[in-house]
C-alpha positions in Angstrom: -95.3 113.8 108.1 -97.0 112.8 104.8 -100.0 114.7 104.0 -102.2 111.6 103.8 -101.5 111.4 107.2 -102.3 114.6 108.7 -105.2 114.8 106.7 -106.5 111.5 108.4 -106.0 113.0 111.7 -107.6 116.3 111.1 -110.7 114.6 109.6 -110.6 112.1 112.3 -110.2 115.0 114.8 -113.3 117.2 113.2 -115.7 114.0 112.4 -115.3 112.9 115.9 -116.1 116.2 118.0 -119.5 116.3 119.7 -122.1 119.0 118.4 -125.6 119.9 120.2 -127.9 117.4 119.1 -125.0 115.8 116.6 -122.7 113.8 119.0 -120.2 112.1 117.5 -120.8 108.3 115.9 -121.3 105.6 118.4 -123.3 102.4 118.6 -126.4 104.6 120.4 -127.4 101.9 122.5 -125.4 100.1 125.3 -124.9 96.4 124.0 -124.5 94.9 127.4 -124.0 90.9 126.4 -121.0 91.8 124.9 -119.0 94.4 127.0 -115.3 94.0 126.7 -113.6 92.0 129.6 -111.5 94.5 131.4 -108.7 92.2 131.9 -106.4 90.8 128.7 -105.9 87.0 130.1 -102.4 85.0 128.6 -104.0 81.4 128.7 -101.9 78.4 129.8 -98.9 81.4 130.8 -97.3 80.9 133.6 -98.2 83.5 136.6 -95.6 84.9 138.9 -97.7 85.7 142.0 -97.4 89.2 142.6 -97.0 89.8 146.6 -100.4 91.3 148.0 -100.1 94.8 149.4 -101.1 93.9 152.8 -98.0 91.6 152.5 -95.7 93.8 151.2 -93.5 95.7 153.7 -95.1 98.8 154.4 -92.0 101.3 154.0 -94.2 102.7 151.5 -96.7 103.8 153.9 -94.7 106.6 155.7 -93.6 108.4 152.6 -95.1 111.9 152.5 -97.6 113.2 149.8 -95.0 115.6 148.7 -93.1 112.4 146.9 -96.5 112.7 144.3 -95.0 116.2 143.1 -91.2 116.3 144.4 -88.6 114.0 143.0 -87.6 111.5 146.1 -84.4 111.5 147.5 -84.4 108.3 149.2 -82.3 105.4 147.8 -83.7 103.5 145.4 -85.1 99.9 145.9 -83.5 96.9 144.1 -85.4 95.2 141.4 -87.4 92.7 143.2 -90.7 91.1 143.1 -91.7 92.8 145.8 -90.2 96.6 144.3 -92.1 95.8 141.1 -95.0 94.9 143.0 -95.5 98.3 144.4 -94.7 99.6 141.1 -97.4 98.2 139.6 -100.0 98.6 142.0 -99.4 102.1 143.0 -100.2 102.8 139.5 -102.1 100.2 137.2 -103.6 98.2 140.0 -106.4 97.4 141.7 -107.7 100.3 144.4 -111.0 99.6 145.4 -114.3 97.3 145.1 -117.9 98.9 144.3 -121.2 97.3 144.9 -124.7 98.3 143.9 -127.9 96.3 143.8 -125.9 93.1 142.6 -123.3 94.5 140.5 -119.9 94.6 141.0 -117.1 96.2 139.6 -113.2 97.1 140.4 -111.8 100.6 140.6 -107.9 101.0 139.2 -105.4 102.9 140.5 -105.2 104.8 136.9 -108.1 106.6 135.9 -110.2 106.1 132.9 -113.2 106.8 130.9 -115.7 105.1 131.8 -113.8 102.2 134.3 -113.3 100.6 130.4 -109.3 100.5 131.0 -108.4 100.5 127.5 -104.1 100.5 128.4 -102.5 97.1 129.1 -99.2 97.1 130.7 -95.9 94.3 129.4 -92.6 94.5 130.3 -89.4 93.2 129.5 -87.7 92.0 132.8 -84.7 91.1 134.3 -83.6 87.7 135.8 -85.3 87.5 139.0 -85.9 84.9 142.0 -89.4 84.5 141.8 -92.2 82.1 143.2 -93.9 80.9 140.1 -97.6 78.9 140.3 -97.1 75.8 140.8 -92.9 76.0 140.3 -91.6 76.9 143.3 -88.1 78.6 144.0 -87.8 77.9 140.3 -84.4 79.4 138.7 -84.9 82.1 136.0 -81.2 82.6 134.1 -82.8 84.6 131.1 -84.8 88.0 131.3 -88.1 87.3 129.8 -91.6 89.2 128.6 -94.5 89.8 130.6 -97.9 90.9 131.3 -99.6 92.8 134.1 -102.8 91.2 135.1 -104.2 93.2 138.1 -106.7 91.2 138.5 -105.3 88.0 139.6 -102.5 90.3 140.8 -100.4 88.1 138.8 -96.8 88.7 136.2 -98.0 86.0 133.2 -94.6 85.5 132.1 -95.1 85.2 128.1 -91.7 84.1 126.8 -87.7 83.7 128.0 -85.1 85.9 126.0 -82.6 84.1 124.5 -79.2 84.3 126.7 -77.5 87.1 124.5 -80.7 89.2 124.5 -81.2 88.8 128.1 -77.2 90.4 129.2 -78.3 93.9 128.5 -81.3 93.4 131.1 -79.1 91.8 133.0 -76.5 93.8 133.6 -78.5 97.3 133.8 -80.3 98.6 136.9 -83.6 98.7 135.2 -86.2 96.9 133.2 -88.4 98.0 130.1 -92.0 98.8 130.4 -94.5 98.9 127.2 -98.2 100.6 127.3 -100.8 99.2 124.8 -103.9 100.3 124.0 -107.4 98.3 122.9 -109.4 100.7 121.6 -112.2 98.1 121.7 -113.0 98.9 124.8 -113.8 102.2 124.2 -115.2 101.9 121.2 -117.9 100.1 122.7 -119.8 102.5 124.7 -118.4 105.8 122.9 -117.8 104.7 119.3 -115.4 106.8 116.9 -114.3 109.1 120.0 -112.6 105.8 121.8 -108.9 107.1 119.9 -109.4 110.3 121.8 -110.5 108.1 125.3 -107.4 105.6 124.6 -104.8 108.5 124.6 -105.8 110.6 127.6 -106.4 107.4 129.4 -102.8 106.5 128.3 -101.6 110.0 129.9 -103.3 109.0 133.3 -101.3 106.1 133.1 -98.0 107.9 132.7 -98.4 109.9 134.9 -99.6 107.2 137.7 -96.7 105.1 137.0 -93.9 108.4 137.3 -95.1 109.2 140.5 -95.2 104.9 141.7 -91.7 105.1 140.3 -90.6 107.8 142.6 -92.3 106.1 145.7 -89.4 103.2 144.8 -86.7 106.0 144.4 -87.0 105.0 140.3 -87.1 107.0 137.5 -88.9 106.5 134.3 -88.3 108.2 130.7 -90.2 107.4 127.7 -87.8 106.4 124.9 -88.0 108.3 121.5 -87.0 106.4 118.1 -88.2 103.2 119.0 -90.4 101.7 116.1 -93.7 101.2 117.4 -93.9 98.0 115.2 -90.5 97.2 116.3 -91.7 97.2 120.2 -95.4 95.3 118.6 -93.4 92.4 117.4 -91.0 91.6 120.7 -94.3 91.9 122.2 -95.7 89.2 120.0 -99.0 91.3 119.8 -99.9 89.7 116.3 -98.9 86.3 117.3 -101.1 85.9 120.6 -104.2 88.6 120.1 -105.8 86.8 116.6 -109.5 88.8 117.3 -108.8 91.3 114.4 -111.5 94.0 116.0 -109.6 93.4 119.4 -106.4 94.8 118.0 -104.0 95.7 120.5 -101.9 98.8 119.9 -98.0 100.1 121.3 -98.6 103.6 122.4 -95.1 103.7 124.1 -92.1 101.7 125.8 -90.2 103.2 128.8 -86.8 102.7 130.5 -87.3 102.6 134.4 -84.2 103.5 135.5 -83.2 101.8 139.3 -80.0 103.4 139.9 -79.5 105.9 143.1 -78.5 108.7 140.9 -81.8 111.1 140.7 -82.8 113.2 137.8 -80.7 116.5 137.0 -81.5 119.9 135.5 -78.9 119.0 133.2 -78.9 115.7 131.4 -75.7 113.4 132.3 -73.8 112.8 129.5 -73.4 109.1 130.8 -77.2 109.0 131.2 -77.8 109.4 127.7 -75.4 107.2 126.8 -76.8 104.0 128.8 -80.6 105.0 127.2 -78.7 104.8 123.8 -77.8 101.6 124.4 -81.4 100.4 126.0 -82.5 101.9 122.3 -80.2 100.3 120.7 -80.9 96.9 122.1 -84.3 97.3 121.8 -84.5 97.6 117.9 -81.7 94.8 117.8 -83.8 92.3 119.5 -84.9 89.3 117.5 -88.4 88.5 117.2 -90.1 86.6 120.0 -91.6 83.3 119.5 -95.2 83.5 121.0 -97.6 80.3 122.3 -100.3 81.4 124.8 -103.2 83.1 122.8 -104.7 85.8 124.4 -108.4 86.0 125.5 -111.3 87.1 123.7 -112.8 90.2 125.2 -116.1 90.1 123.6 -118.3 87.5 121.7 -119.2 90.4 118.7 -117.9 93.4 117.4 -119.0 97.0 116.3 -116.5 98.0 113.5 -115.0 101.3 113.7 -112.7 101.5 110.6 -111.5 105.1 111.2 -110.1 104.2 114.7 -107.9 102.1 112.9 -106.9 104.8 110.0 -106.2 107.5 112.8 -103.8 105.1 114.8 -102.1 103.7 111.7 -101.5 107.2 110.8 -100.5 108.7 114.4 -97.7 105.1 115.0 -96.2 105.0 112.2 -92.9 106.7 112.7 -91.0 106.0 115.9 -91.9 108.4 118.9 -90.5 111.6 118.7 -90.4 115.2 121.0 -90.6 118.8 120.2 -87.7 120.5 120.9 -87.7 123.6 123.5 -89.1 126.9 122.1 -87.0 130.0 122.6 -89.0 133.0 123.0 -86.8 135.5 124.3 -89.2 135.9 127.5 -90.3 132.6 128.2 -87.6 131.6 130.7 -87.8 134.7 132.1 -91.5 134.8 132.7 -91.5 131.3 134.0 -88.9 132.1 136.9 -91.4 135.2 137.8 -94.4 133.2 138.0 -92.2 130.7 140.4 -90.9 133.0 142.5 -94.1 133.9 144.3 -93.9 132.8 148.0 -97.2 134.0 149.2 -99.9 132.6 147.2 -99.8 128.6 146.0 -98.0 127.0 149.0 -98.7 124.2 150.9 -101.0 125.3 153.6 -103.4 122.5 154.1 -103.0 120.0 156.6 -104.0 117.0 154.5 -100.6 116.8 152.7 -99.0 116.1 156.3 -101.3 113.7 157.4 -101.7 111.5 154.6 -99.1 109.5 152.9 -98.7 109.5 149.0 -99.7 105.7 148.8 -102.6 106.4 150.7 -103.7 109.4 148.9 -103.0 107.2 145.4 -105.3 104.3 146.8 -108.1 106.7 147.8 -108.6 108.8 144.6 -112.2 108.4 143.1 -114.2 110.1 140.6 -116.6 112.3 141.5 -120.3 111.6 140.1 -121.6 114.6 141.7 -121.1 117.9 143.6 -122.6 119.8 146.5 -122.6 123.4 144.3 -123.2 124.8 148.4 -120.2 123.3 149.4 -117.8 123.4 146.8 -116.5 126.8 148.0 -112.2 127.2 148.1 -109.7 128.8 149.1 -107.6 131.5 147.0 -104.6 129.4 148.6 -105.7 126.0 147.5 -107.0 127.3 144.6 -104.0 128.5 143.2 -102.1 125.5 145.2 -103.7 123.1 142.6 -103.3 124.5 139.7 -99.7 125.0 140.2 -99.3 120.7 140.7 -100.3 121.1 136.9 -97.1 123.2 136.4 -94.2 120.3 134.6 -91.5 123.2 136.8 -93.8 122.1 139.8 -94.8 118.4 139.4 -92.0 115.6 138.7 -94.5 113.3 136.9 -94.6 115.7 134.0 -90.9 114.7 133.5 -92.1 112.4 131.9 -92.9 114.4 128.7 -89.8 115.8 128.2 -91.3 118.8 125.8 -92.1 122.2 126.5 -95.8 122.1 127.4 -98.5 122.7 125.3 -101.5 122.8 126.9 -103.5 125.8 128.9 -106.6 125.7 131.1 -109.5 127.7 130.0 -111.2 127.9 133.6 -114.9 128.5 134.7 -114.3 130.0 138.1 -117.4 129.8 140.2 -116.4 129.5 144.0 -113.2 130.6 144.9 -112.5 133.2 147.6 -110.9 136.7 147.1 -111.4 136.5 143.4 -114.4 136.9 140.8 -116.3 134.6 139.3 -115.6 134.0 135.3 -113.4 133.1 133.0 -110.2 132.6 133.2 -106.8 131.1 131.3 -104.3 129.4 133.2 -100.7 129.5 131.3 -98.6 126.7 131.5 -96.2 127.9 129.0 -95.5 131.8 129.1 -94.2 131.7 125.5 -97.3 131.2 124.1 -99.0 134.4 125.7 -98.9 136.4 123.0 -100.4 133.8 120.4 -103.3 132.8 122.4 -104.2 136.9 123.2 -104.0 136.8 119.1 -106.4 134.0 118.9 -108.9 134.7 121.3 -111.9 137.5 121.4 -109.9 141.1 121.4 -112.5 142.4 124.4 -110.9 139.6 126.8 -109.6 141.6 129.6 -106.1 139.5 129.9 -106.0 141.2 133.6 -102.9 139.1 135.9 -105.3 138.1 138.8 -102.3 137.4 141.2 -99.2 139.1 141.0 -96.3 136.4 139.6 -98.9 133.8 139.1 -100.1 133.0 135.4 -103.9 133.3 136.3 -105.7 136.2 133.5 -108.9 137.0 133.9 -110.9 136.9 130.4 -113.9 138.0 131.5 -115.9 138.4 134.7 -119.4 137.0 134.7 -121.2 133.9 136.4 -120.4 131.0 133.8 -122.3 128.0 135.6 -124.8 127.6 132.9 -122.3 128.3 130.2 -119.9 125.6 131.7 -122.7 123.2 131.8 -123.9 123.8 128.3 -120.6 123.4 126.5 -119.8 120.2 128.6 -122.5 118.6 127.3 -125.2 120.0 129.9 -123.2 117.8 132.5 -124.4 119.2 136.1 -121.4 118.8 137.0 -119.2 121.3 134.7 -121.0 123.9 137.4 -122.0 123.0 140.6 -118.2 122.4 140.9 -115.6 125.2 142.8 -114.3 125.1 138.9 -114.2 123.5 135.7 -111.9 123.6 132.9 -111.0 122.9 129.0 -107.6 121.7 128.0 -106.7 124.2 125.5 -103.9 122.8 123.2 -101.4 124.1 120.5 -102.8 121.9 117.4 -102.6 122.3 113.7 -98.8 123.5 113.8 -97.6 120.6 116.4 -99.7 118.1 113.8 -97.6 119.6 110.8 -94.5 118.8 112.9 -95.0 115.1 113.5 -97.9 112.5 113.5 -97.2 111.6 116.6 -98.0 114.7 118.1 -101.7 113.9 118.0 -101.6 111.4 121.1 -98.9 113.0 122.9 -100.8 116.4 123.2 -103.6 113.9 124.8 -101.1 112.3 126.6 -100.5 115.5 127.8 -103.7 116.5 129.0 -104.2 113.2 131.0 -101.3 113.6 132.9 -103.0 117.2 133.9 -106.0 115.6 134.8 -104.3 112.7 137.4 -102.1 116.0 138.8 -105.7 117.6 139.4 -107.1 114.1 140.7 -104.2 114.0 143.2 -104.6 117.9 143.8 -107.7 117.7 144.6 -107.8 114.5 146.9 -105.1 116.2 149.0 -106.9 118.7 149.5 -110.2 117.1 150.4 -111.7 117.5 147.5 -112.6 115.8 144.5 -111.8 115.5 140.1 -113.2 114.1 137.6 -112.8 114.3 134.0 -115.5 115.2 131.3 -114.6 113.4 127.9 -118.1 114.9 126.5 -118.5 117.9 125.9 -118.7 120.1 122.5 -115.8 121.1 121.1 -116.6 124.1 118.5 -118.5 125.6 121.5 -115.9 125.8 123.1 -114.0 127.3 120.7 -116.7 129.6 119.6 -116.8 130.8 122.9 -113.0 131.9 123.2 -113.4 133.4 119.6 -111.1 131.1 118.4 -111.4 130.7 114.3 -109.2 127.8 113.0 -107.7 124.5 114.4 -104.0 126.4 115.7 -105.5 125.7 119.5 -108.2 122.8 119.9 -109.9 121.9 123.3 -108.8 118.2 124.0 -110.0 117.4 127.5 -112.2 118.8 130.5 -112.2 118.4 134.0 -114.2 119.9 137.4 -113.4 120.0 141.1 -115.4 120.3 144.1 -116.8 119.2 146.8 -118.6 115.7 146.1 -121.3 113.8 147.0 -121.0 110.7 148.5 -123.6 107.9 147.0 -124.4 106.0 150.2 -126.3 103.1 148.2 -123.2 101.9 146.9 -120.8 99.8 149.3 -117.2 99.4 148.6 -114.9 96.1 149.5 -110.7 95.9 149.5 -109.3 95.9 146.2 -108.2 92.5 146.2 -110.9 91.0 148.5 -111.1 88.2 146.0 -107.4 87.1 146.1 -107.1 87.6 150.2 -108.8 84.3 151.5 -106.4 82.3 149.1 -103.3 84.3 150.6 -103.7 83.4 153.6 
């Protein structure tokens, strides 16, 4: 990486962290008249109807909430409206309708700072016998380009692929999916910090659409050394989105693989070789010719230059991963802290009862917590915490790198153990850097035998946990909340693009926690404010080799009574039917 460019993303990275009384740079006031539109609209594209999920054959309905952390073993559905369908609303769609005192506003799937919904969803599809609007049983001989409106719960099909461009797609089981970013719609309401909001937001989104590709017995990798501007100009990004403070980014492009052979420990020679020619095809693919402009999210504009400068300098070289680390006893550590049988497992009833589509549907945010009732078992405790481990949870396959991030948790009501801080390992290799880091009077006691739970220090942290999440109530009247602790300056020095992949790592924790939690009849929510040197000064941590990226709490919540909720495509129903 050039040094112009990590030195844009450290400044970026120090200039945008919050400090007591000194938050980072925003507007300061809400601008109401010109909130983004959540929804990018392709005007005058055509729109392939997507079936509505009470239509859709419910199949899906019956397939256990294991299937959010275990790889499925049942065959996988053919590429079909219907199959992509699912896809998309079991992870970028539409889950519920919220009313209070005359507003209204939709609830996604995917979650994200705010309900803003900065990620925008294209892909590159197959031929397919489709239903278009107003062309019925209409015949489609060339793949073409696409956008996911879940809104209107609609394909807008943007462009056909020439013939030879459209054989590879063709003759594969799979299709091509791209995740864009606006940072717009951030920016608005939190200003310079948007970047940050974009990238977890974009991990939440991975991980939602892993686990919708598993329901459909798919599998999904994200493709390295594919030029980001490459992907921006099949997408026609500059041709249809003109608004220049609208700008849409490429965050990533995945292969979703349709075939009935399932992921193995080893990676099939043959594999690889099929997802080098996908790569291959991709940066071969002419430029697309573009018509339908795209719509225009807000009247006027708050410029945020350095949002810009950071993305420019974290996109410009094709996506790449870190390679696995070989610590003598990390491999050995990790198949200790998996071994353990009697502390972790399964052992509440709602994963039995409730399907994985259902459970996917229902998350929420939590706005608030009953700090009486947010009590927990040891059991579940450690049960949810281990969903955030990539050898326990298939969605963090995903990011095929070794892991980089830790939890730094406030433990304030959880059974057989004491309240305080703790440090949940996710990668044991890093053990003995982090005990370097951090205050030499931690106690780095193993709370569990075979789990990687160490005590720091005992001590009631509720008005510490508040305090450093930005005197948020609900950073303690939680069971427990937590910082994303994450390997920084030395993955930064390794590659640009490490900067929104450690995010992207720390949303994918947070939906593993949503999920968790929800299964478990409780509740997340993540906490994008909170103060970052704080943090750090509280773990004794003296330089930028470990940064906190993310936060996040679980409890018991509080339902808000006042506000009523409809079907999450009420609005699209009465026209179904």
């Amino acid at each position: 990486m050039s040094a112009s460019a990590l030195n844009t993303i450290k400044n970026y990275h120090q200039q945008t962290k919050h400090r007591p009384r000194a938050y980072a740079r925003s507007s300061g006031f809400m601008d109401w008249v010109n909130q983004p539109l959540p929804y990018r609209l392709y005007q005058g594209a055509e729109k392939i109807r997507l079936p509505l999920p009470s239509l859709l054959k419910n199949e899906l309905d019956n397939v256990p909430a294991s299937y959010l952390y275990e790889r499925s073993t049942k065959p996988a559905k053919v590429i079909c409206l219907e199959s992509i369908a699912a896809l998309l609303q079991n992870s970028l769609g539409l889950s519920a309708w919220k009313s209070y005192n005359g507003t209204e506003w939709a609830l996604r799937v995917n979650p994200s700072s705010g309900n803003l919904h900065p990620t925008e969803c294209y892909l590159l599809l197959p031929d397919l016998e489709i239903e278009t609007e107003g062309n019925l049983n209409s015949e489609h001989k060339n793949a073409y380009s696409a956008h996911y409106n879940p809104y209107i719960n609609s394909l807008e099909k943007r462009a056909v692929l020439s013939e030879s461009s459209s054989e590879l797609l063709n003759k594969k089981q799979g299709f091509a999916v791209v995740l864009t970013s606006i940072a717009w719609r951030e920016a608005w309401k939190y200003g310079e910090r948007a970047y940050r909001y974009c990238q977890h937001d974009l991990g939440h989104a991975l991980a939602a659409l892993n686990i919708a590709a598993n329901l459909n017995g798919w599998q999904v990798e994200v493709l390295e050394n594919v030029s980001n501007k490459k992907v921006q100009s099949i997408l026609g990004l500059n041709q249809s989105n003109t608004v220049a403070e609208e700008v849409e980014y490429v965050d990533c492009i995945c292969w979703v693989s349709c075939s009935n052979d399932h992921i193995e420990e080893v990676k099939n020679p043959e594999k690889v070789k099929s997802l080098e020619e996908v790569k291959d095809w991709l940066n071969d693919l002419p430029e697309i010719t573009y018509v339908d402009p795209a719509n225009q999210l807000s009247q006027s504009h708050q410029d945020w230059p350095i949002i810009d400068d950071v993305f420019n300098a974290t996109h410009q070289q094709a996506l790449t991963f870190l390679t696995a680390e070989t610590t003598p006893s990390s491999s050995a550590l990790s198949e200790k802290f998996l071994s353990v049988k009697n502390h972790g497992e399964q052992t509440d009833s709602f994963l039995i009862e409730e399907s994985a589509q259902a459970l996917i549907h229902q998350r929420r945010s939590a706005q608030s917590f009953d700090a009486i009732a947010s009590t927990m078992s040891i059991d579940t405790f450690v049960s949810q915490l281990q969903k955030t481990l990539p050898e326990k949870n298939m969605l963090f396959s995903l990011l095929p790198q070794p892991a980089q991030t830790h939890l730094m948790l406030f433990v304030h009501h959880v059974e057989e153990i004491n309240s305080g801080l703790y440090l949940w390992l996710r990668n044991p290799s890093h053990l003995n850097a982090l005990k370097s880091a951090m205050h030499s009077d931690f106690e780095w006691s193993q709370t569990i035998e075979n789990q990687p739970l160490y005590l720091l220090k005992k001590g009631d942290y509720r008005k510490i946990a508040k305090a450093v999440s930005c005197e948020q109530d609900i950073a303690a009247d939680s069971t427990y909340s937590l910082g994303m602790l994450t390997k920084f300056e030395d993955n930064l020095i390794r590659s640009a693009n490490q900067y929104p992949l450690l995010f992207w790592e720390t949303g994918m924790i947070g939906q593993a926690l949503y999920l968790a939690a929800e299964s478990d009849g409780y509740r997340g929510t993540g906490i994008g404010c909170f103060f970052d040197d704080l943090v750090h000064d509280l773990l004794g941590l003296k330089d930028q080799q470990w940064q906190s990226l993310y936060h996040f709490t679980v409890g018991k919540h509080i339902e808000d009574r006042r506000i009523s909720t409809k079907p999450a495509y009420f609005h699209l129903q009465a026209s179904a039917e």
